[in-house]
Jmol script that loads the backbone (N, CA, C; Angstrom):
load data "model"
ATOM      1  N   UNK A   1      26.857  13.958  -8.602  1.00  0.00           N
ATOM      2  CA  UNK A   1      25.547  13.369  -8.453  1.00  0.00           C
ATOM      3  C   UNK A   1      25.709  12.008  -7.770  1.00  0.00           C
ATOM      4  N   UNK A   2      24.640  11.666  -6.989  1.00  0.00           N
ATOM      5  CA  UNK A   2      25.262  10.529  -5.780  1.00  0.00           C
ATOM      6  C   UNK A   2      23.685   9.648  -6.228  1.00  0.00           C
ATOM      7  N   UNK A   3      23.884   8.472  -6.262  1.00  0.00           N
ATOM      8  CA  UNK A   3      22.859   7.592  -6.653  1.00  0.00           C
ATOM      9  C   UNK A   3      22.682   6.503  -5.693  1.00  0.00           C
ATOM     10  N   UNK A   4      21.547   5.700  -5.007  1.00  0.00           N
ATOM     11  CA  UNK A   4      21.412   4.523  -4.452  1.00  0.00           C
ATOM     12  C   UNK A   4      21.363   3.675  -5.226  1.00  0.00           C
ATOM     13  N   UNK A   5      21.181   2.300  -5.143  1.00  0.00           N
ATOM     14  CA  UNK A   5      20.725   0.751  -5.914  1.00  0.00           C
ATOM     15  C   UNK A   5      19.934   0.431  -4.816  1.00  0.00           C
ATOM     16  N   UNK A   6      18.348   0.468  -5.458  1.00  0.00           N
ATOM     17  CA  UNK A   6      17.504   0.105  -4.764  1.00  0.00           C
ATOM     18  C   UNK A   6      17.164  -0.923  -6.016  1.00  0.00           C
ATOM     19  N   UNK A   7      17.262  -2.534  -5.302  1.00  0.00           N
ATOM     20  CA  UNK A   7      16.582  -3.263  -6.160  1.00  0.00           C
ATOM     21  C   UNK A   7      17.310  -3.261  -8.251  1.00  0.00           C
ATOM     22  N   UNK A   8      16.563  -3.580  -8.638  1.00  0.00           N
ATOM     23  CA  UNK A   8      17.120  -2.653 -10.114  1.00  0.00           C
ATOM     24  C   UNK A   8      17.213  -1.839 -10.448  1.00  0.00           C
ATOM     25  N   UNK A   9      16.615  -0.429  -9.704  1.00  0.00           N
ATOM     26  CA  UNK A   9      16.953   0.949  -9.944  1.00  0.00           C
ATOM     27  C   UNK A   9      18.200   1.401  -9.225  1.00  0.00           C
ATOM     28  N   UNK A  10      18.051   2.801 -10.171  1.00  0.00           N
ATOM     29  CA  UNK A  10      19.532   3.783  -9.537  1.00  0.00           C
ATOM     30  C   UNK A  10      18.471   4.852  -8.849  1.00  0.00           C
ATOM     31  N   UNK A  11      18.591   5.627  -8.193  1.00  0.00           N
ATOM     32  CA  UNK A  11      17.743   6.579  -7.251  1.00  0.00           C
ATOM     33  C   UNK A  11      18.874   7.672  -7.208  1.00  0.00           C
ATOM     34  N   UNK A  12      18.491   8.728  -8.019  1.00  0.00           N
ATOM     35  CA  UNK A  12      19.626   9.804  -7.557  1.00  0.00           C
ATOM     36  C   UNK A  12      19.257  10.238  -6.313  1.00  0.00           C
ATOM     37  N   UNK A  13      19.691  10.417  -5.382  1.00  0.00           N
ATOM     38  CA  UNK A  13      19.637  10.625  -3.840  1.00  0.00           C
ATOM     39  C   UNK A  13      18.890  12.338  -3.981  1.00  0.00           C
ATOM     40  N   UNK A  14      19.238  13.177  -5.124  1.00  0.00           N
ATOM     41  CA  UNK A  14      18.793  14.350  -4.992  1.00  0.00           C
ATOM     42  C   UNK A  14      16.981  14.639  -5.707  1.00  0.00           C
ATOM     43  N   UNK A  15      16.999  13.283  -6.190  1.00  0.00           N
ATOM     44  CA  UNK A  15      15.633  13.237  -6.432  1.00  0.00           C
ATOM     45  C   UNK A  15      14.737  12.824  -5.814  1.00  0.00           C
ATOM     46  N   UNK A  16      14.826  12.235  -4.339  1.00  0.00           N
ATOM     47  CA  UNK A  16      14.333  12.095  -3.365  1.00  0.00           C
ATOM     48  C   UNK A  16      13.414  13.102  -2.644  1.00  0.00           C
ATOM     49  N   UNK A  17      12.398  13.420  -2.684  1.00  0.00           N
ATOM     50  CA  UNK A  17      11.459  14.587  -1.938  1.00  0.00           C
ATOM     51  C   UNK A  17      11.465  14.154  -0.257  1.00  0.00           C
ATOM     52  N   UNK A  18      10.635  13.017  -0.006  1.00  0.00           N
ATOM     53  CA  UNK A  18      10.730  12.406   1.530  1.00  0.00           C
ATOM     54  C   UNK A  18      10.801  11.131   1.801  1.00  0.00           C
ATOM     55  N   UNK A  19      11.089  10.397   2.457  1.00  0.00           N
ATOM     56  CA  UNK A  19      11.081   9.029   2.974  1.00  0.00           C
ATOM     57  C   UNK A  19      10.220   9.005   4.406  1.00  0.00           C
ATOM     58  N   UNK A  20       9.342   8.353   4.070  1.00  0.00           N
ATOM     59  CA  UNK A  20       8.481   7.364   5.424  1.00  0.00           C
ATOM     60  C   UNK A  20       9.718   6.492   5.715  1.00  0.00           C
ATOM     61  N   UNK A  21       9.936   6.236   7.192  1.00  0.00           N
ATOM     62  CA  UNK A  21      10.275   5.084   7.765  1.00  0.00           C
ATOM     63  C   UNK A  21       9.229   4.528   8.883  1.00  0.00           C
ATOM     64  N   UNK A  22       8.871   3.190   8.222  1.00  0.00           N
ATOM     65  CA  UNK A  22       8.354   2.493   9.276  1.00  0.00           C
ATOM     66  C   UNK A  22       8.673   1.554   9.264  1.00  0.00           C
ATOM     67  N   UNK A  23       8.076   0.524  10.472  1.00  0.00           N
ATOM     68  CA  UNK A  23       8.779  -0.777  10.977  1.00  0.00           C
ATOM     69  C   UNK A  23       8.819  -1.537  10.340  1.00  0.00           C
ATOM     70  N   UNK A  24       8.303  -1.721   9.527  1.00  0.00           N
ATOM     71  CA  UNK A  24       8.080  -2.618   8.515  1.00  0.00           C
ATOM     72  C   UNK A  24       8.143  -2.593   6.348  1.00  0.00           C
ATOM     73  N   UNK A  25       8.457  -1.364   6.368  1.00  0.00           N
ATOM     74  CA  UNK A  25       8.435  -0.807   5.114  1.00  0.00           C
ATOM     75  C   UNK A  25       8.722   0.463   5.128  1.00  0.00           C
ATOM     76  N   UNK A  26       9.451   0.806   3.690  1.00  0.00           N
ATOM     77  CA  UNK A  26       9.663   2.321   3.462  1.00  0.00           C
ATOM     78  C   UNK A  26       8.794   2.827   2.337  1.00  0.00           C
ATOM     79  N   UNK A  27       8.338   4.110   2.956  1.00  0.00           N
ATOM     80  CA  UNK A  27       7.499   5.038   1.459  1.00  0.00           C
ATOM     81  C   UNK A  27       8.532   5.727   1.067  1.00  0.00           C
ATOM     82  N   UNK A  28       8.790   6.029  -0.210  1.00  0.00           N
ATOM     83  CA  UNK A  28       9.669   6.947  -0.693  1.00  0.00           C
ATOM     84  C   UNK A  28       8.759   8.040  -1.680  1.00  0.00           C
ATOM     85  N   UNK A  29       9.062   9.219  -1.781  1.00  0.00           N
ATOM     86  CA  UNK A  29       8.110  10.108  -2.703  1.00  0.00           C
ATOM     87  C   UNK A  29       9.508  11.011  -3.657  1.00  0.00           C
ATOM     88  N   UNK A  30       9.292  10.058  -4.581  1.00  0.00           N
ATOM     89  CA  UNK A  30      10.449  11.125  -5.415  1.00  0.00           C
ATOM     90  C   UNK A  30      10.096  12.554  -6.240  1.00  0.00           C
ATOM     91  N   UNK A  31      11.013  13.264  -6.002  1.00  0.00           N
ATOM     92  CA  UNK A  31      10.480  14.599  -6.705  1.00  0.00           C
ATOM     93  C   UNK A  31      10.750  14.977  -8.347  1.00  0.00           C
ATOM     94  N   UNK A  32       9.995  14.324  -8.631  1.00  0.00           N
ATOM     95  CA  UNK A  32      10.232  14.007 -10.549  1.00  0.00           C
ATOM     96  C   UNK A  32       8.835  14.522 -10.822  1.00  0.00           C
ATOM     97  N   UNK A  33       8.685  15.154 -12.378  1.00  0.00           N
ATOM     98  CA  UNK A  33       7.526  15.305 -13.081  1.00  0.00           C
ATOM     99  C   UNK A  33       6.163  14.361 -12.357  1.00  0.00           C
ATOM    100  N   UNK A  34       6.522  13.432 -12.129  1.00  0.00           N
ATOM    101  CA  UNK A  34       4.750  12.489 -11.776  1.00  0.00           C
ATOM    102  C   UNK A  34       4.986  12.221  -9.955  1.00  0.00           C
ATOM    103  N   UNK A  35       6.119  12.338  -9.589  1.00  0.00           N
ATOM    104  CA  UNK A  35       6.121  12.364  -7.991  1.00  0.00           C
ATOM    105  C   UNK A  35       5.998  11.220  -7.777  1.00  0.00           C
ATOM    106  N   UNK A  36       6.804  10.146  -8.362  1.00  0.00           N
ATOM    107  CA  UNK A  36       6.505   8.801  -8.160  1.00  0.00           C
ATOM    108  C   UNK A  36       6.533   8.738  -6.981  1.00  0.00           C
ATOM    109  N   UNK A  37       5.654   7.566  -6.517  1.00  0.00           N
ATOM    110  CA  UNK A  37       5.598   7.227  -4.785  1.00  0.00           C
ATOM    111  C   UNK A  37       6.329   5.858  -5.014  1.00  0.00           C
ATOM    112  N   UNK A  38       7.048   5.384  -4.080  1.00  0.00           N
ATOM    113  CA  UNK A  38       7.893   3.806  -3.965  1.00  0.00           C
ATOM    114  C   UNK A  38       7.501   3.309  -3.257  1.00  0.00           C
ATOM    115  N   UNK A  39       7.434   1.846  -2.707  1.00  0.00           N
ATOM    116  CA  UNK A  39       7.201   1.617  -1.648  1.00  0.00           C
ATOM    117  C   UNK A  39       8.321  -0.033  -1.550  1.00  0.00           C
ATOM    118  N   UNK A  40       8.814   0.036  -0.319  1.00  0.00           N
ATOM    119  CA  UNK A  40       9.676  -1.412  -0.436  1.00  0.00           C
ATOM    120  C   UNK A  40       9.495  -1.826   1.106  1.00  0.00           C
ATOM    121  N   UNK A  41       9.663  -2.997   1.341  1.00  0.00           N
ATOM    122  CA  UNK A  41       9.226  -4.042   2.370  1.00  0.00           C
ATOM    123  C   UNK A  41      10.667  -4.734   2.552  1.00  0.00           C
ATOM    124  N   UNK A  42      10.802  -5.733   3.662  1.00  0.00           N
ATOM    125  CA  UNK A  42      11.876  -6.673   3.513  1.00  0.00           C
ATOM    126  C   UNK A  42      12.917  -6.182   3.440  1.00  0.00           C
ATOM    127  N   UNK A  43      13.920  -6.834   3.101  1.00  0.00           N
ATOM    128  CA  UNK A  43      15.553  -6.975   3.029  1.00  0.00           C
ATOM    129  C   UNK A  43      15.703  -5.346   2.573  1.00  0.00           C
ATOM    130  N   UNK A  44      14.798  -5.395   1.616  1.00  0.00           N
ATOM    131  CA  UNK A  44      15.862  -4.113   0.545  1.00  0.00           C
ATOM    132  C   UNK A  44      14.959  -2.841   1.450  1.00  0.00           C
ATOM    133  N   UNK A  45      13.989  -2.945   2.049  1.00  0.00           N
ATOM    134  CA  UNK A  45      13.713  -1.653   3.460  1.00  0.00           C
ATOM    135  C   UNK A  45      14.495  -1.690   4.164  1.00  0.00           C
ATOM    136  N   UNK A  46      15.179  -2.695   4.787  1.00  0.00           N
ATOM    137  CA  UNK A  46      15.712  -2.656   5.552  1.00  0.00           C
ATOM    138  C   UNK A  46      17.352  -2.110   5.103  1.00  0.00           C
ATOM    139  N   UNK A  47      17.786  -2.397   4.364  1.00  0.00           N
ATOM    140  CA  UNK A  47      18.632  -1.667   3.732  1.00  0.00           C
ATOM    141  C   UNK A  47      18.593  -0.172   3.639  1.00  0.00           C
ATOM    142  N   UNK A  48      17.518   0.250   3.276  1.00  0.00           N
ATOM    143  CA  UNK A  48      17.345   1.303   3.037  1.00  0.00           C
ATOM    144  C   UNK A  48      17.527   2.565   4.255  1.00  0.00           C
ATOM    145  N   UNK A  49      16.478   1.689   5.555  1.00  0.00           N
ATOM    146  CA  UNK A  49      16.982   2.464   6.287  1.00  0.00           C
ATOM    147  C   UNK A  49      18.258   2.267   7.351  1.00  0.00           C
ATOM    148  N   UNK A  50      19.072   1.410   7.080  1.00  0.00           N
ATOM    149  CA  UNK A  50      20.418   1.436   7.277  1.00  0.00           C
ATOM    150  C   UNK A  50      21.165   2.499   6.538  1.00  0.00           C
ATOM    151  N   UNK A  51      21.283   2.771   5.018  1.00  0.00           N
ATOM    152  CA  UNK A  51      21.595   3.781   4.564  1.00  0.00           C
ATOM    153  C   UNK A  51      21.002   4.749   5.252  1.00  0.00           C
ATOM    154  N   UNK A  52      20.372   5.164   5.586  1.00  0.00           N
ATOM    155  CA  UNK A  52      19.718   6.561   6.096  1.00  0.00           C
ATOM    156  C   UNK A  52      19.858   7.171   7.117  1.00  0.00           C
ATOM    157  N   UNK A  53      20.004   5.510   8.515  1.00  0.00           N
ATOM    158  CA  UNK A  53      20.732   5.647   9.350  1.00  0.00           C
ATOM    159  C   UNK A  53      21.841   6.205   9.930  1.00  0.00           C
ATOM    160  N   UNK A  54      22.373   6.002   8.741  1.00  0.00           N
ATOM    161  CA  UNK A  54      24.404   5.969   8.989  1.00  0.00           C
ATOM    162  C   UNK A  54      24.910   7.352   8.620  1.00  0.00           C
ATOM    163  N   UNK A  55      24.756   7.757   9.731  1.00  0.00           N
ATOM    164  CA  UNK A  55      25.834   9.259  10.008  1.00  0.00           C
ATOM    165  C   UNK A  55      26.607   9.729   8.881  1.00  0.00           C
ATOM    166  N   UNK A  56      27.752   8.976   8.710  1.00  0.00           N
ATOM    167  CA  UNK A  56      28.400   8.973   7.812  1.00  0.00           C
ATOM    168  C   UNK A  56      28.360   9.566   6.574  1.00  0.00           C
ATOM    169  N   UNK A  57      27.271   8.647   6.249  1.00  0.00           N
ATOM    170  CA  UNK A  57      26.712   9.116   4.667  1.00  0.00           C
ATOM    171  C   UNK A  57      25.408   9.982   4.782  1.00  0.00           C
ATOM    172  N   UNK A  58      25.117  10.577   5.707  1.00  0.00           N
ATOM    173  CA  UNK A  58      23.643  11.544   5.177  1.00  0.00           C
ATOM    174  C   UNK A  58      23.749  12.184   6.803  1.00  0.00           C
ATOM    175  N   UNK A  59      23.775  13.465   6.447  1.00  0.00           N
ATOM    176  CA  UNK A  59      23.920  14.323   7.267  1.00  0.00           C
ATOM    177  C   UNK A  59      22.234  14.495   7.664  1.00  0.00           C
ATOM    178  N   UNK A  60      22.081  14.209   9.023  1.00  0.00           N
ATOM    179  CA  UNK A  60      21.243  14.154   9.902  1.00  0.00           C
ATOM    180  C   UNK A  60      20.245  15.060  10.457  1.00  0.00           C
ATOM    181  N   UNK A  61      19.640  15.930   9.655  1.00  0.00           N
ATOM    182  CA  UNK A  61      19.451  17.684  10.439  1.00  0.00           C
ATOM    183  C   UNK A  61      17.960  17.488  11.483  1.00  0.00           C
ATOM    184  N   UNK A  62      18.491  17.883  12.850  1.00  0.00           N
ATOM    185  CA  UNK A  62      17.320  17.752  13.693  1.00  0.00           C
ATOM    186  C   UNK A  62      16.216  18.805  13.578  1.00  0.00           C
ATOM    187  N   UNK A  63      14.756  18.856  13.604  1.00  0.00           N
ATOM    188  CA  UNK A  63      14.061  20.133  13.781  1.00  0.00           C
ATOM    189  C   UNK A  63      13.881  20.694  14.311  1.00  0.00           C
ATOM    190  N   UNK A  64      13.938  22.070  13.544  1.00  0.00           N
ATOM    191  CA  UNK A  64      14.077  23.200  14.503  1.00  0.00           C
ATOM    192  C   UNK A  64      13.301  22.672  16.205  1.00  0.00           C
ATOM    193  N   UNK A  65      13.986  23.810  16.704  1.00  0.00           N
ATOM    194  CA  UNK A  65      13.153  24.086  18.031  1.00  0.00           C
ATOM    195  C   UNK A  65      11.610  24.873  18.114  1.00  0.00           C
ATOM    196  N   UNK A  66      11.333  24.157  18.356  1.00  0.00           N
ATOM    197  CA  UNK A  66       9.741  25.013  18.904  1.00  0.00           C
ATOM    198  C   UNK A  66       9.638  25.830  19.653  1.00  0.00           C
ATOM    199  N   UNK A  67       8.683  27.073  19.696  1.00  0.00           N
ATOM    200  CA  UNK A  67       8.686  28.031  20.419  1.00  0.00           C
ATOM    201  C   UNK A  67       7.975  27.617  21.643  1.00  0.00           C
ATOM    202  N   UNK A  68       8.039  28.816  22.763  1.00  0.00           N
ATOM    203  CA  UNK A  68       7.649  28.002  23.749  1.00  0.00           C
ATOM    204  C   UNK A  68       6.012  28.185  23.934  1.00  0.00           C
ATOM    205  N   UNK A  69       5.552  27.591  24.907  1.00  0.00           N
ATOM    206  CA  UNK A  69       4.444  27.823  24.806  1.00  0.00           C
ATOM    207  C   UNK A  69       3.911  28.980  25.624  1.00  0.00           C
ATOM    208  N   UNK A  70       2.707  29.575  25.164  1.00  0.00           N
ATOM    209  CA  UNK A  70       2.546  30.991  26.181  1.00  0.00           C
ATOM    210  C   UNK A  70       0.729  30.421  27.031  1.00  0.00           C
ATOM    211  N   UNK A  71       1.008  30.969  27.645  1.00  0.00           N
ATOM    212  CA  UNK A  71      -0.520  30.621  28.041  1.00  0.00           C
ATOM    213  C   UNK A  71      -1.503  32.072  27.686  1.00  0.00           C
ATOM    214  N   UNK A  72      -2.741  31.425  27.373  1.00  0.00           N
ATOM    215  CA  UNK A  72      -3.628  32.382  27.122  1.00  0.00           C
ATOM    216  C   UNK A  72      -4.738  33.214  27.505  1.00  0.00           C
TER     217      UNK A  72
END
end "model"
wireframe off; spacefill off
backbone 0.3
color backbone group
Protein backbone atom coordinates (compact mmCIF):
# COMPACT_ATOMS: atom_id res chain seq x y z
CA UNK A 1 0.00 0.00 0.00
CA UNK A 2 1.70 3.32 -1.17
CA UNK A 3 0.57 6.56 0.66
CA UNK A 4 1.22 10.48 -0.10
CA UNK A 5 1.75 13.34 2.79
CA UNK A 6 -0.43 15.84 1.74
CA UNK A 7 -0.26 18.52 4.37
CA UNK A 8 -1.20 16.43 7.69
CA UNK A 9 -2.77 13.69 5.95
CA UNK A 10 -1.59 10.28 4.59
CA UNK A 11 -3.61 9.70 1.15
CA UNK A 12 -3.39 6.08 0.19
CA UNK A 13 -2.63 6.68 -3.49
CA UNK A 14 -5.22 3.73 -4.17
CA UNK A 15 -7.92 5.69 -2.70
CA UNK A 16 -7.67 8.29 -5.07
CA UNK A 17 -10.76 8.20 -7.71
CA UNK A 18 -9.48 11.48 -9.92
CA UNK A 19 -7.37 14.50 -9.70
CA UNK A 20 -8.21 17.95 -11.41
CA UNK A 21 -5.04 19.68 -12.33
CA UNK A 22 -5.20 23.22 -12.74
CA UNK A 23 -2.99 26.20 -12.78
CA UNK A 24 -3.57 27.18 -9.84
CA UNK A 25 -5.00 24.41 -7.56
CA UNK A 26 -5.70 20.74 -7.34
CA UNK A 27 -9.27 18.95 -6.94
CA UNK A 28 -8.81 15.62 -5.65
CA UNK A 29 -12.04 13.18 -5.38
CA UNK A 30 -11.23 10.29 -3.18
CA UNK A 31 -13.01 7.06 -3.55
CA UNK A 32 -14.11 6.35 0.13
CA UNK A 33 -17.72 5.79 1.56
CA UNK A 34 -18.58 9.86 1.36
CA UNK A 35 -16.23 10.57 -1.84
CA UNK A 36 -14.49 13.17 -0.09
CA UNK A 37 -13.64 16.02 -2.50
CA UNK A 38 -10.02 17.91 -1.52
CA UNK A 39 -9.04 20.78 -2.70
CA UNK A 40 -5.31 22.40 -2.22
CA UNK A 41 -3.79 25.67 -3.62
CA UNK A 42 -0.09 26.86 -3.23
CA UNK A 43 3.07 25.12 -2.32
CA UNK A 44 1.43 21.83 -1.32
CA UNK A 45 -0.58 21.91 -5.21
CA UNK A 46 2.17 22.44 -6.45
CA UNK A 47 3.76 19.58 -4.97
CA UNK A 48 1.23 17.61 -5.78
CA UNK A 49 1.39 17.96 -9.22
CA UNK A 50 5.07 17.42 -9.33
CA UNK A 51 4.33 14.04 -7.82
CA UNK A 52 2.02 13.26 -10.59
CA UNK A 53 4.22 14.60 -13.00
CA UNK A 54 7.16 12.40 -12.46
CA UNK A 55 7.34 9.40 -14.68
CA UNK A 56 9.03 7.62 -12.34
CA UNK A 57 6.59 7.27 -9.76
CA UNK A 58 3.10 7.02 -11.57
CA UNK A 59 2.81 5.37 -14.63
CA UNK A 60 1.34 7.72 -17.17
CA UNK A 61 -1.49 5.96 -19.36
CA UNK A 62 -2.41 8.07 -22.51
CA UNK A 63 -6.17 7.80 -23.94
CA UNK A 64 -7.21 5.58 -25.93
CA UNK A 65 -7.33 6.53 -29.56
CA UNK A 66 -10.40 7.77 -31.07
CA UNK A 67 -12.11 6.39 -33.84
CA UNK A 68 -12.01 8.05 -36.91
CA UNK A 69 -14.40 10.14 -38.08
CA UNK A 70 -16.93 9.01 -40.88
CA UNK A 71 -18.89 11.45 -42.67
CA UNK A 72 -22.56 11.27 -42.92
Amino acid sequence: MKFIRVGDRLINLSAIATIELFEDKIIMLLANSTQERLEFSGQIAQDIKDYFNNQKLVDIVPPPPRPPLEAV
